[in-house]
C-alpha positions in Angstrom: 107.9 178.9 144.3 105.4 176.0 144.0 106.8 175.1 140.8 110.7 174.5 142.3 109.0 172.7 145.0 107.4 170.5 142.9 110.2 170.0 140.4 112.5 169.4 143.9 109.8 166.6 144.7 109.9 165.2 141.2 113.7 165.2 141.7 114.1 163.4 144.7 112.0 161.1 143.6 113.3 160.4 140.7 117.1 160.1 142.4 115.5 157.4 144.6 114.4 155.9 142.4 117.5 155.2 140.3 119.0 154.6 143.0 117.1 151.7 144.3 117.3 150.0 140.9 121.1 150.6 140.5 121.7 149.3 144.0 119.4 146.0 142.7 120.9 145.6 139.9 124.9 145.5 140.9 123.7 142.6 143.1 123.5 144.8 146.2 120.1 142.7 147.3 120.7 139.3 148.2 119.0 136.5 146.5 120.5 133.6 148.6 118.0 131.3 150.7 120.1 131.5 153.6 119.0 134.6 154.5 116.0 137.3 155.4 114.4 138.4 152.6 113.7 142.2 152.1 109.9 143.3 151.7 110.4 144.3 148.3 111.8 141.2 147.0 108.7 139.8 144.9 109.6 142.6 142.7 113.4 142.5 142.7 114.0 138.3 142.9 114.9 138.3 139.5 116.9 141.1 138.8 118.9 140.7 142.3 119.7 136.8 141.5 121.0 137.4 138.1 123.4 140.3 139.6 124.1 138.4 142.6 125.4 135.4 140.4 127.6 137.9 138.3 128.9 139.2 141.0 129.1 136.6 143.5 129.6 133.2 141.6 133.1 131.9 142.0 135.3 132.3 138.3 136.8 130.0 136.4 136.7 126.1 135.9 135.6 123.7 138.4 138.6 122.5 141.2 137.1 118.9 140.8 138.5 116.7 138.4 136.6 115.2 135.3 136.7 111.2 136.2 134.1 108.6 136.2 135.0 108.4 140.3 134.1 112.4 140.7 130.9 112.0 138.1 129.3 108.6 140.3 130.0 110.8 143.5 128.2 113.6 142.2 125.1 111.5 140.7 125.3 109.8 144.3 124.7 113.2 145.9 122.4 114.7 143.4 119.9 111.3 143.9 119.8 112.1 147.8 119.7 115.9 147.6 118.4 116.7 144.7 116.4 114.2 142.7 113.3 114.5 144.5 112.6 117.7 143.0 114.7 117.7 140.0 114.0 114.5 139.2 115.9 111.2 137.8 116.9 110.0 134.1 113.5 109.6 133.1 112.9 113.4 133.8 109.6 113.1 135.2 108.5 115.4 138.1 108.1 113.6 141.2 104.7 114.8 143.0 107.0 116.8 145.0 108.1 119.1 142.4 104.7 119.1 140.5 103.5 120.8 143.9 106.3 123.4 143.9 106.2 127.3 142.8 107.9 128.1 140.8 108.5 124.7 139.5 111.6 122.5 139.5 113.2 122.4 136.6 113.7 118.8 135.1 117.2 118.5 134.9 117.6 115.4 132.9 115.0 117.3 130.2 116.3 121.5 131.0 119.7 121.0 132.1 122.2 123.6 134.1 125.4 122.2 130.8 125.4 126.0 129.8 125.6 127.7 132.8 129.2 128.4 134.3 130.6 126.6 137.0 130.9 128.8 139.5 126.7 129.9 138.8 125.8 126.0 139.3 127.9 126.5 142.1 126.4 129.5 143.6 123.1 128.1 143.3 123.6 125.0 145.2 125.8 126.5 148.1 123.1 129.3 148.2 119.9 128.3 147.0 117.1 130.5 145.4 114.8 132.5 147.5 111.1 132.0 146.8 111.6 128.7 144.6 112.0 126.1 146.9 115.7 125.8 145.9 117.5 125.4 149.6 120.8 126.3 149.8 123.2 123.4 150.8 126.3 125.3 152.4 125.2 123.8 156.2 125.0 120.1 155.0 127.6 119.2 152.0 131.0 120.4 152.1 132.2 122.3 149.5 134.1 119.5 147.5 130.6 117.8 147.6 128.9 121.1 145.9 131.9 121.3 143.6 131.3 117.7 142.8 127.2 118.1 142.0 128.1 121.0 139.9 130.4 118.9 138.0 127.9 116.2 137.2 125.4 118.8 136.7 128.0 120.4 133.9 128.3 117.1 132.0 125.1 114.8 132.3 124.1 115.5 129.1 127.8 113.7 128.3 128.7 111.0 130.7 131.3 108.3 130.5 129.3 104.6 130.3 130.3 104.2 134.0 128.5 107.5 135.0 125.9 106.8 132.6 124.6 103.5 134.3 125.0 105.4 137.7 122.8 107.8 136.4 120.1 105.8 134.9 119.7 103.4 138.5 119.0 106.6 140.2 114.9 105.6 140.9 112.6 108.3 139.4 110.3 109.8 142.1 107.2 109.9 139.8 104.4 108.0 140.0 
């Protein structure tokens, strides 16, 4: 009798268990900024982002148009939202992002070119819990986020326009 207890125990547990991680990783635990965090996320953050972004991250290409007009507009957003902590050209960390955990990636160094649209996307609009990444869906519009994530897609290729856009945005380092 003990024994079927025990084995009953071991059982549930065990059920819960699997469970909980197949509920984390189908993207069942958000990973947004823009909203409350569960107790458990220091564990899950990872997991939960990448099967959020699978299975929330908008398909397909980018609505904005490739153009030297769309490119400037997104470096001009990306050097008042973003720079700061992601940095300019030069891809030095301002003292901002040298302050930040988990630190800010460099983009003009470790660039977002490979992801897909729609996860650059996702990121922006969203943000990433416990990195300091906000999420921007409360002060650009979407065209605006579409826009970044186009710049962010090419600016390891930009036209000479976007190119000397790019380089005049100031670096933040000191």
């Amino acid at each position: 009798m003990i024994k079927n207890i025990l084995l009953g125990a071991a059982a549930a547990i065990v059920s819960g268990l699997v469970a909980f991680y197949l509920i984390v990783s189908l993207g069942f635990v958000p990973a947004n900024a823009d909203a409350t965090p569960p107790k458990l996320e220091k564990w899950i953050a990872r997991k939960a982002l990448h099967a959020a972004i699978d299975r929330q991250a908008p398909k397909g290409e980018n609505p904005v148009a490739l153009n030297d007009a769309n490119l400037v507009a997104g470096i001009k957003l990306y050097a008042a939202d973003c720079a700061v902590c992601h940095g300019a050209a030069d891809g030095k960390a301002s003292h901002i992002a040298s302050g930040l955990y988990q630190r800010a990636p460099q983009l003009a160094k470790h660039g977002v070119e490979d992801d897909e649209d729609g996860e650059t996307y996702w990121k922006i609009f969203h943000g990433i819990r416990m990195t300091g990444m906000p999420g921007f869906s409360k002060t650009l519009t979407e065209g605006e986020i579409w826009t970044l994530a186009l710049f962010l897609k090419h600016m390891d290729k930009l036209t000479p326009a976007a190119q000397k856009a790019w380089v005049a945005v100031p670096s933040s380092a000191r």
